[in-house]
TORPALO-476650 format. One line per field, with one value per residue (C-alpha): residue in three letters; x, y, z. Coordinates in nm, 2 decimals. Layout:
<pts>
resn	(ALA	...)
u	(X	...)
v	(Y	...)
w	(Z	...)
</pts>
This chain:
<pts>
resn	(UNK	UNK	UNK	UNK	UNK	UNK	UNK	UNK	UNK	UNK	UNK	UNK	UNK	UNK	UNK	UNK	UNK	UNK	UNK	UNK	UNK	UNK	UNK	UNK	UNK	UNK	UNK	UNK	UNK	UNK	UNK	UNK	UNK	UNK	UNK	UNK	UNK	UNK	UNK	UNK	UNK	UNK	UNK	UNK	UNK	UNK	UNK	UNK	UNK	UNK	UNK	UNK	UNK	UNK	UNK	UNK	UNK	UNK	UNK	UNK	UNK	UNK	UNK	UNK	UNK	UNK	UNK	UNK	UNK	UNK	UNK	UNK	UNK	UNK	UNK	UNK	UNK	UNK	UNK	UNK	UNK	UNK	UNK	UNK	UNK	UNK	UNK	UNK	UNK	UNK	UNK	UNK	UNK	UNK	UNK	UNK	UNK	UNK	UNK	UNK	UNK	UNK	UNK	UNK	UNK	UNK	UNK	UNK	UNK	UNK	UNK	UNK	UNK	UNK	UNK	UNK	UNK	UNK	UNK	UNK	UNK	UNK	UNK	UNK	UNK	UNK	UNK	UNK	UNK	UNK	UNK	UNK	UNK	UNK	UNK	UNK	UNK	UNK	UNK	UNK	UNK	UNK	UNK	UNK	UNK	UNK	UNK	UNK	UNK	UNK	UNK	UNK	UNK	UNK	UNK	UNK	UNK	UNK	UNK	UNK	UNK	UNK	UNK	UNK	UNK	UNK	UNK	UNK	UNK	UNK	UNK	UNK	UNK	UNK	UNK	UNK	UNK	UNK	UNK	UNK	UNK	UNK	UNK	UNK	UNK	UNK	UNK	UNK	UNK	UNK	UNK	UNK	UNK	UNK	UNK	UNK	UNK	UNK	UNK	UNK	UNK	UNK	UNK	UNK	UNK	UNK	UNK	UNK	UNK	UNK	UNK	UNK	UNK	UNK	UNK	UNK	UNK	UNK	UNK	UNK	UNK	UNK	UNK	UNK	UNK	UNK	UNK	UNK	UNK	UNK	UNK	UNK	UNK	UNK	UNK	UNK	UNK	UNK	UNK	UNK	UNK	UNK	UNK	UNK	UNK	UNK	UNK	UNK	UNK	UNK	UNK	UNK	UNK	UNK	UNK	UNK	UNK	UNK	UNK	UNK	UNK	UNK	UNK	UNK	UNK	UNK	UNK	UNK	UNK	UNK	UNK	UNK	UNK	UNK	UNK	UNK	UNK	UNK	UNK	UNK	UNK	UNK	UNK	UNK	UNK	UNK	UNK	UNK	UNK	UNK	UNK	UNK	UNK	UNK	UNK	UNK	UNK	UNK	UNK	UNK	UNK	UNK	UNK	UNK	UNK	UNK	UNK	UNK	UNK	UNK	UNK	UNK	UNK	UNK	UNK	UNK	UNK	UNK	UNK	UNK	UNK	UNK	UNK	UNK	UNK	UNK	UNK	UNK	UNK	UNK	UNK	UNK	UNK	UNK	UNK	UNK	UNK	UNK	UNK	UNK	UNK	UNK	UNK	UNK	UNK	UNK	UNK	UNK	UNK	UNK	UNK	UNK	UNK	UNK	UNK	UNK	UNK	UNK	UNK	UNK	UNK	UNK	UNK	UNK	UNK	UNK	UNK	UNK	UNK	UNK	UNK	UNK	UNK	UNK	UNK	UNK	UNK	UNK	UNK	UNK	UNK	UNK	UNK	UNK	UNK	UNK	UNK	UNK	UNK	UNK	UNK	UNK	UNK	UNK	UNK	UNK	UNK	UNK	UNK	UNK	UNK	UNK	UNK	UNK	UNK	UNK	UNK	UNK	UNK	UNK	UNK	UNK	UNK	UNK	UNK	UNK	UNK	UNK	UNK	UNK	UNK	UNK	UNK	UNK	UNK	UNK	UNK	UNK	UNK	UNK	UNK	UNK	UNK	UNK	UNK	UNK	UNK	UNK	UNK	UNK	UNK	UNK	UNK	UNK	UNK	UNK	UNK	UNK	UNK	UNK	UNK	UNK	UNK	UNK	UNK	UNK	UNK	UNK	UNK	UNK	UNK	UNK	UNK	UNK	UNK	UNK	UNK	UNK	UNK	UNK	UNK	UNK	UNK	UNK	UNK	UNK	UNK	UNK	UNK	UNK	UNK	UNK	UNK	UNK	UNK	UNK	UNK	UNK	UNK	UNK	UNK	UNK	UNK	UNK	UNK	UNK	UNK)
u	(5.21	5.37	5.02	4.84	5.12	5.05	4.69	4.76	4.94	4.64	4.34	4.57	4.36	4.03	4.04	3.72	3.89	4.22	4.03	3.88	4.22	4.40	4.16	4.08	4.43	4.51	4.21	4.05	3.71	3.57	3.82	3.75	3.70	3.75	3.89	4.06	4.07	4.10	3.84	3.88	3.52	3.68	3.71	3.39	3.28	3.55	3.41	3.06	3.10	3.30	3.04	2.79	3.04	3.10	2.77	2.86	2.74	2.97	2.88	3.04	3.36	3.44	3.70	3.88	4.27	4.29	4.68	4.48	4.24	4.54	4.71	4.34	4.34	4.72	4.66	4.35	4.55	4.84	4.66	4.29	4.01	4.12	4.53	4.45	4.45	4.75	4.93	4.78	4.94	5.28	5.29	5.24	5.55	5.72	6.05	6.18	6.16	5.80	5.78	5.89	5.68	5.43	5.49	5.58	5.21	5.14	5.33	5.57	5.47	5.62	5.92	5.99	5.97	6.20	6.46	6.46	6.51	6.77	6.95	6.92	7.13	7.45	7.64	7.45	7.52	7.89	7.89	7.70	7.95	8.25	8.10	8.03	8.41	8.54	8.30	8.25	8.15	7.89	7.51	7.42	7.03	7.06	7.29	7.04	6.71	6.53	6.70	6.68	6.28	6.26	6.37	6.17	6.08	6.02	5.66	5.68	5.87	5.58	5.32	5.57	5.58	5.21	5.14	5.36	5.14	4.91	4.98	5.21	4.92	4.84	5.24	5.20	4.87	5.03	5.35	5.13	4.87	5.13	5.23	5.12	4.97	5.15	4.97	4.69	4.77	4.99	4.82	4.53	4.16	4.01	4.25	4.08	3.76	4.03	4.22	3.97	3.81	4.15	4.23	3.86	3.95	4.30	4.11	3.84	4.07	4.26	3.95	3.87	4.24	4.25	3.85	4.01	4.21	4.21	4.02	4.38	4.71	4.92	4.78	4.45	4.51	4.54	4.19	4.00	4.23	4.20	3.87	3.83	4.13	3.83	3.55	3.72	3.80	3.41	3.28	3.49	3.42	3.05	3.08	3.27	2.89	2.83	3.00	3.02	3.37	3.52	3.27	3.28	3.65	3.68	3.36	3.54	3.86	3.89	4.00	3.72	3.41	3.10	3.21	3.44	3.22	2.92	3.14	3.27	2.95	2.72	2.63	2.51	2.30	2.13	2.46	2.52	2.19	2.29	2.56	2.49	2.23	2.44	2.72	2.43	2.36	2.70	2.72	2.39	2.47	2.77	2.92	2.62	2.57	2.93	3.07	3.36	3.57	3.69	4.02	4.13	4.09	4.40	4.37	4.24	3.98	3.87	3.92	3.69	3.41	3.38	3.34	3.11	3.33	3.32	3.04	3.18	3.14	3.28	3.17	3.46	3.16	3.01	2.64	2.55	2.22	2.40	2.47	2.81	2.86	2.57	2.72	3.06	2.98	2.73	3.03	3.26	3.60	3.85	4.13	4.37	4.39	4.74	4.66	4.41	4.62	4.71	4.37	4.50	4.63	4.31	4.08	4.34	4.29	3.87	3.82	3.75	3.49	3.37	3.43	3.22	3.29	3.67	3.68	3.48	3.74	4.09	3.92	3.91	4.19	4.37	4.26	4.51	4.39	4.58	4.70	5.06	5.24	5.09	5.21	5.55	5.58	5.46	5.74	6.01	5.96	5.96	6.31	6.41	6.34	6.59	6.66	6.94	6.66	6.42	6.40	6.28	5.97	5.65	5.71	6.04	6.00	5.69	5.86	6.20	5.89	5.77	6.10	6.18	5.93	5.92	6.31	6.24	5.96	6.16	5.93	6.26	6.63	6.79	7.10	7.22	7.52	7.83	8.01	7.78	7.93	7.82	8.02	8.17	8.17	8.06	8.06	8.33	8.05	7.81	7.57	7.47	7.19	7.15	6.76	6.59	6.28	5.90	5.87	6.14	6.21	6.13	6.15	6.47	6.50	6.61	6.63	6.79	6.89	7.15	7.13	7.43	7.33	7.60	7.58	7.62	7.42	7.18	7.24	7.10	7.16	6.95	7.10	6.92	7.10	7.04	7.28	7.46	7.78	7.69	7.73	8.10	8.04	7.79	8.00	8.28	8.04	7.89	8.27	8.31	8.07	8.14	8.47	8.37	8.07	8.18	8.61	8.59	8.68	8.45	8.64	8.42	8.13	7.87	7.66	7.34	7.37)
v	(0.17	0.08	-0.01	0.34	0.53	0.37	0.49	0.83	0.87	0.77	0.95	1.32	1.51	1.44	1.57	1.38	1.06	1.17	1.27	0.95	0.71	0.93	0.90	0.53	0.46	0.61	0.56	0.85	0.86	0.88	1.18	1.41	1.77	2.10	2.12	2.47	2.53	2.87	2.96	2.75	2.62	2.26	2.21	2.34	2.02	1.80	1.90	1.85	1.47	1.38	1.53	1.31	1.02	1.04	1.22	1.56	1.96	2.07	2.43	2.41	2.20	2.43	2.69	2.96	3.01	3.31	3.33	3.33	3.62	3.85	3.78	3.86	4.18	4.26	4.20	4.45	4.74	4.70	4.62	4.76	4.54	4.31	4.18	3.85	4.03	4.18	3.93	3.70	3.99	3.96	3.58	3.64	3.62	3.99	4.09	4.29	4.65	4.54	4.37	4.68	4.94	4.75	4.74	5.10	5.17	5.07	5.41	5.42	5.05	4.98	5.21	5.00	4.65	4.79	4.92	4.60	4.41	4.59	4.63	4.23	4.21	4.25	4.23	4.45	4.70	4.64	4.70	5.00	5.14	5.04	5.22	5.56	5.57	5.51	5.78	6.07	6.25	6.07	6.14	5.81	5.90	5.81	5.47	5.33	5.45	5.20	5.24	5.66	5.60	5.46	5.70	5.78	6.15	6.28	6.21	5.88	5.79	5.93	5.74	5.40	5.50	5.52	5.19	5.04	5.20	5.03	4.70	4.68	4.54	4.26	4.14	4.15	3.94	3.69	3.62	3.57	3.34	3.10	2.90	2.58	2.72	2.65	2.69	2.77	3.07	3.21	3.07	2.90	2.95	3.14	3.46	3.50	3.67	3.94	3.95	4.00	4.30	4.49	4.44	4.63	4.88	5.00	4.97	5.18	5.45	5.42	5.51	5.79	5.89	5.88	6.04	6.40	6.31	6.39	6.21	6.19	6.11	5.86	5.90	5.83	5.44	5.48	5.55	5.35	5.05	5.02	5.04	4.76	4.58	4.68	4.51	4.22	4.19	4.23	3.99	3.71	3.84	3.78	3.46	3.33	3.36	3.02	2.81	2.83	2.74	3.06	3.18	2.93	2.90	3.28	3.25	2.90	3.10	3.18	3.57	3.64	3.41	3.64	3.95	4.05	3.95	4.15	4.46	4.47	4.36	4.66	4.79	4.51	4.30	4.08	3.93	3.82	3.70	3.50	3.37	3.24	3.05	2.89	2.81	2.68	2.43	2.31	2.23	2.05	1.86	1.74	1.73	1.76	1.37	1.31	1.00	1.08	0.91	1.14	1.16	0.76	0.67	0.66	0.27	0.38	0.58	0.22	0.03	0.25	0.35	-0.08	-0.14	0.09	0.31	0.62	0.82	1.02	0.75	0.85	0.74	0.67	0.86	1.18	1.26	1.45	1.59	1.91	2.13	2.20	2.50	2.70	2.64	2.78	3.05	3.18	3.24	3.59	3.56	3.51	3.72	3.53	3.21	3.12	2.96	3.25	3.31	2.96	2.79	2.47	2.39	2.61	2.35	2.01	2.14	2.12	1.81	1.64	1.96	2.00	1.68	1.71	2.14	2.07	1.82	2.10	2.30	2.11	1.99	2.39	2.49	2.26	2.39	2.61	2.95	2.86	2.57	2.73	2.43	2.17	2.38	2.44	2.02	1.93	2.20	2.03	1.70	1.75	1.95	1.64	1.39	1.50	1.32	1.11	1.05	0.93	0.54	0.69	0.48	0.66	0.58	0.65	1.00	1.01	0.86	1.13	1.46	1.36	1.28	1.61	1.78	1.63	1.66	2.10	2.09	1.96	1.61	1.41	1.46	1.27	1.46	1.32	1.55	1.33	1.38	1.67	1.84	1.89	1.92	2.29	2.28	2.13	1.76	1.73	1.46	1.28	1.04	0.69	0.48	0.14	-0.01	-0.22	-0.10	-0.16	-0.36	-0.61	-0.61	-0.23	-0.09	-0.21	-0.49	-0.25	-0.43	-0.16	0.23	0.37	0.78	1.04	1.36	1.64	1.72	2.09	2.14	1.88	1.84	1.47	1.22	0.88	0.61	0.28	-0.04	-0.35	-0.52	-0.41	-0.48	-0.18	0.01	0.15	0.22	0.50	0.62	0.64	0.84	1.06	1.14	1.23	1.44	1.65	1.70	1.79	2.06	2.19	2.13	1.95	1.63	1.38	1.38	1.13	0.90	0.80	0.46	0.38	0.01)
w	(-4.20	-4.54	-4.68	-4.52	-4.69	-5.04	-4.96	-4.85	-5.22	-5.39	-5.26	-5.13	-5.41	-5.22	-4.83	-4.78	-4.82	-4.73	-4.33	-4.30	-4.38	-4.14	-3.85	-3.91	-3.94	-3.58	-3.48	-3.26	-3.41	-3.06	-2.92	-3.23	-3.11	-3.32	-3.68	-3.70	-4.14	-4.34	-4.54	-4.84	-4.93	-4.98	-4.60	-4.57	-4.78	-4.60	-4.30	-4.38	-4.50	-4.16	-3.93	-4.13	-4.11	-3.71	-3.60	-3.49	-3.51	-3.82	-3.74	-3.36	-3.44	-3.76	-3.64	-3.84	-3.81	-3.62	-3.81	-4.14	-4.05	-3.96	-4.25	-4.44	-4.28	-4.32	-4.67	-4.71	-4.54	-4.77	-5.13	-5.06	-5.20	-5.40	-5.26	-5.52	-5.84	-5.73	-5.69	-6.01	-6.18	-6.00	-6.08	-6.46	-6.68	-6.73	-6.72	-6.39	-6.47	-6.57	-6.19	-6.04	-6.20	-6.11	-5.77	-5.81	-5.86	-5.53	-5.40	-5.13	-5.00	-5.35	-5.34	-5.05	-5.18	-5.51	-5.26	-5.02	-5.36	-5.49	-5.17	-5.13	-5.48	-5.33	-5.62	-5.87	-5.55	-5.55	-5.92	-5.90	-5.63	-5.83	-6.16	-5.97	-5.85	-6.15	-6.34	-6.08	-6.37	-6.49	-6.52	-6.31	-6.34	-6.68	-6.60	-6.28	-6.38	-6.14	-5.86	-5.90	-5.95	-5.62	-5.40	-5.10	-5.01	-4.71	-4.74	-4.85	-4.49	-4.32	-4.50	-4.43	-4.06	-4.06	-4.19	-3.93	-3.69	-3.82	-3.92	-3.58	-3.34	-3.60	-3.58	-3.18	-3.23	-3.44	-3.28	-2.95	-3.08	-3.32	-3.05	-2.88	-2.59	-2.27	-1.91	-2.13	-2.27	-2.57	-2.82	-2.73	-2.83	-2.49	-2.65	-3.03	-2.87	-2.67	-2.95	-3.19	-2.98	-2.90	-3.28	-3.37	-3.12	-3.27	-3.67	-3.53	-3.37	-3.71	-3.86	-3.70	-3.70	-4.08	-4.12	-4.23	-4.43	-4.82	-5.11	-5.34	-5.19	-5.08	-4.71	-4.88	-4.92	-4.51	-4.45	-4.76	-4.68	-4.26	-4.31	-4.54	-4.27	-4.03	-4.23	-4.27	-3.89	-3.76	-4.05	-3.88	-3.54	-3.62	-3.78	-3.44	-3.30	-3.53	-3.32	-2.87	-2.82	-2.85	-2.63	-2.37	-2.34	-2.23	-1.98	-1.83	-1.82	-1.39	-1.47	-1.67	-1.68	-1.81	-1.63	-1.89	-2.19	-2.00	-1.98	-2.32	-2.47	-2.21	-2.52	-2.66	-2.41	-2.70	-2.78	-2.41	-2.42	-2.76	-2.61	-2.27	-2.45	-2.66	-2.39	-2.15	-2.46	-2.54	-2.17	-2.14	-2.47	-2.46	-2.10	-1.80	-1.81	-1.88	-1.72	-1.54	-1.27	-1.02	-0.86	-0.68	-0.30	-0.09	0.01	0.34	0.26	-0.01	0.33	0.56	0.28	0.23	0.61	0.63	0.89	0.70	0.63	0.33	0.11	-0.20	-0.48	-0.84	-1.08	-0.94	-0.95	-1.21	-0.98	-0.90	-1.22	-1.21	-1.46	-1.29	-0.95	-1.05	-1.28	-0.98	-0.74	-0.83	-0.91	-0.67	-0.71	-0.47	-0.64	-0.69	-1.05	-1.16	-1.45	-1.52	-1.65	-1.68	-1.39	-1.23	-1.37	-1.27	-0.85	-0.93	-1.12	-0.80	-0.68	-1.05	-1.28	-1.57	-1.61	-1.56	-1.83	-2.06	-1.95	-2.00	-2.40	-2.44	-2.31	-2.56	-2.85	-3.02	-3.20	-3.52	-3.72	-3.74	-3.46	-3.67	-4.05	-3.86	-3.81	-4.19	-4.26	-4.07	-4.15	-4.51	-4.47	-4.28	-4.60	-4.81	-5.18	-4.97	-4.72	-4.99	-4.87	-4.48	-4.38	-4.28	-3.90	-3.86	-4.01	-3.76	-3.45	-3.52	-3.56	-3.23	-3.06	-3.19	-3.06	-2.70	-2.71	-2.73	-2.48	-2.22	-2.20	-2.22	-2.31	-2.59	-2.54	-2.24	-2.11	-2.01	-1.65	-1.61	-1.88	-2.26	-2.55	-2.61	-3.01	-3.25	-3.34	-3.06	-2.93	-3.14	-3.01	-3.25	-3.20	-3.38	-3.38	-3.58	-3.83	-3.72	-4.05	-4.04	-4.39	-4.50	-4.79	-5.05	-4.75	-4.46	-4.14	-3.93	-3.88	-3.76	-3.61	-3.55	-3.32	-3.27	-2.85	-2.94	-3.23	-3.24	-3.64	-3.70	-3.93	-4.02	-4.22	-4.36	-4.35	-4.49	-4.26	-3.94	-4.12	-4.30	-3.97	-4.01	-4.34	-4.28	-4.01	-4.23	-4.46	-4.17	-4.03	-4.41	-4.47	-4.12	-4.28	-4.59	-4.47	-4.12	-4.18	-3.87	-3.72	-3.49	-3.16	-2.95	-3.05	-2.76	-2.82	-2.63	-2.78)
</pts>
């Protein structure tokens, strides 16, 4: 690990490289699926180099953050054509009141951000409260010019209200899709495709909402700029037709197979042409002759098929004679199935009936519609190394992410409660763990670690020792620093050694 961390410093400037180490090093060449990037053009080339590398269809496994689209979109509606230039002008060296004219240009939007910026200096407000009590007479126009040319009318609330109209369905989309999807939904790849199509729907009616409206104004911005939101959307709902999984994952979905693409694509039948060809290949290519071992034989069943006493003999691999997808997208949808909203476990009570299409289904089903799980970890393991937490090796940083993250799922508990009862405030119970590192003689010669969890909080802390006689040192220096940052005092300490 030390070694693979020395060569992730080296080559992070060149993703290419960078790909490769990381999937060699954990080595799951064989169980890549889908790569879900933005649009830079550098993953693009990333992208195309590993498909050469590991022999697969770069055009099928390239998906598109649906996270980064909506933010796209977001961006058009508020700025118009061109957000980047707006912001390259933010991010050049001004002084404020140069700042916030220049946001002032953007009309009421800008009004807005001015206000929210002043309000958020608290103590420039105090001041400014202070000064007009002790000068009631005052002209304060002239004192506070920016604050006075801020001021929103009447007019300017409406155009704000209309906005959030507007931009309201894209929040809903968002917050629903960042997840890790859970029983196969909220936030998993089956929903970009409905997402996508109720999004177009509400920037259409926008559209024709806005269609009157006057060449000059404020509410002008509404109708050039949600239709440029609404441009942005369809170019990436057309470019989802490069690749089947978005496709497939809503026609393997049991509530909707192809009878809700057929009805929301009536109009037109040459994409559900398009696209049932393009599902029918994925499944021919890459799962039909799939060798898969279907659920064990009770012992019995083992004992009776080898003596020849039972003539349902069962075989572990299933014959791939009978083509599974056309069987089960052939039958309608059964609207009394407990687990019709649940595609996951929908697809776990068939793997037996339908091996190799279950299998297709469960690899879809796991594929998230954003990157923003994976973004949120990088985020939280970087707050985690801290410039006292410099000396962390690469796997015990990795090991605490996913304890971490099993720990808020649910998977397992490392907060044990005590008697049945957990700790009512904080730092009233701390639980330590001493354990030894993976390399035995780390990095400045650290043999061991030593953790302290709060029960309540769950605050951690991670300290490297050199020796165990180091041990009540670092407590000393953990009971310290509770002192020094809550102004309270460790009451019990729990060991698991």
């Amino acid at each position: 690990m030390e070694r693979f961390a020395c060569q992730l410093y080296s080559i992070m400037k060149d993703t290419r490289k960078l790909s490769r180490l990381i999937i060699e090093e954990f080595d799951f060449a064989d169980k890549l699926g889908c790569f879900i990037m933005d649009n830079a053009s550098n993953n693009d080339t990333c992208l195309a180099a590993l498909a050469e590398l590991y022999g697969f269809n770069k055009k099928w496994r390239r998906l598109r953050c649906t996270g980064h689209i909506i933010n796209l979109i977001a961006r058009q509606i508020l700025f118009g054509n061109d957000p980047d230039a707006f912001e390259s002008e933010l991010e050049r060296p001004k002084e404020e009141t140069e700042e916030l004219k220049l946001w002032r240009m953007r009309g009421p939007l800008g009004k807005l951000h001015n206000n929210v910026v002043y309000i958020l200096i608290s103590g420039q407000q105090n001041q400014v409260t202070a000064f007009k009590r002790r000068c009631p007479g005052k002209d304060f126009k002239k004192l506070k010019p920016t604050a006075i040319d801020d001021t929103l009318s009447a007019d300017d609330w409406h155009v704000l209200t209309q906005y959030l109209e507007i931009l309201e369905p894209l929040h809903v989309a968002t917050m629903e899709l960042q997840g890790n999807p859970e029983e196969g939904r909220a936030g998993a790849i089956w929903e970009v495709l409905p997402v996508m199509e109720s999004l177009l729907k509400h920037l259409e009616d926008t559209k024709r909402r806005y269609a009157d409206l006057a060449a000059s104004g404020d509410s002008a911005f509404l109708r050039v700029n949600s239709n440029l939101g609404w441009k942005h959307l369809n170019k990436y709902y057309t470019l989802t037709d490069e690749t089947p999984i978005y496709l497939s994952a809503v026609v393997l979905h049991p509530a909707y197979k192809w009878r809700w693409i057929e009805r929301k694509w009536r109009n037109r039948p040459e994409w559900v042409i398009a696209g049932k060809v393009a599902v029918e290949e994925l499944w021919q290519q890459d799962y039909r002759n799939l060798l898969v071992e279907t659920p064990l034989l009770s012992k019995e069943r083992k004992r009776k098929a080898w003596m020849a006493l039972d003539d349902d003999d069962e075989s572990l691999t299933s014959s791939p004679l009978i083509d599974e997808y056309h069987s089960w997208s052939s039958q309608p949808i059964d609207e009394t199935d407990p687990h019709l909203e649940n595609p996951i476990q929908y697809w776990l009570y068939r793997r037996k009936q339908y091996p190799r299409l279950s299998q297709m289904a469960l690899d879809l089903f796991s594929i998230p519609a954003m990157s923003a799980e994976a973004e949120r970890i990088f985020s939280l393991t970087g707050l985690m190394v801290t410039p006292n937490r410099g000396r962390l090796m690469a796997d015990i940083i990795g090991a605490t992410a996913c304890l971490r993250d099993w720990d808020r799922r649910g998977i397992i508990n490392l907060i044990a409660e005590e008697h049945g009862q957990a700790a009512k405030e904080a730092f009233e119970l701390i639980h330590s763990n001493l354990a030894g590192l993976n390399t035995p003689t780390g990095y400045i010669g650290a043999r061991y670690y030593v953790t302290f969890a709060d029960d309540l909080t769950r605050l951690s802390n991670v300290f490297i020792l050199k020796e165990k006689s180091q041990l009540m040192s670092k407590l000393k220096e953990f009971y310290a620093w509770c002192y020094a940052h809550a102004g309270v005092r460790i009451k019990r300490i729990r060991s698991q050694n």
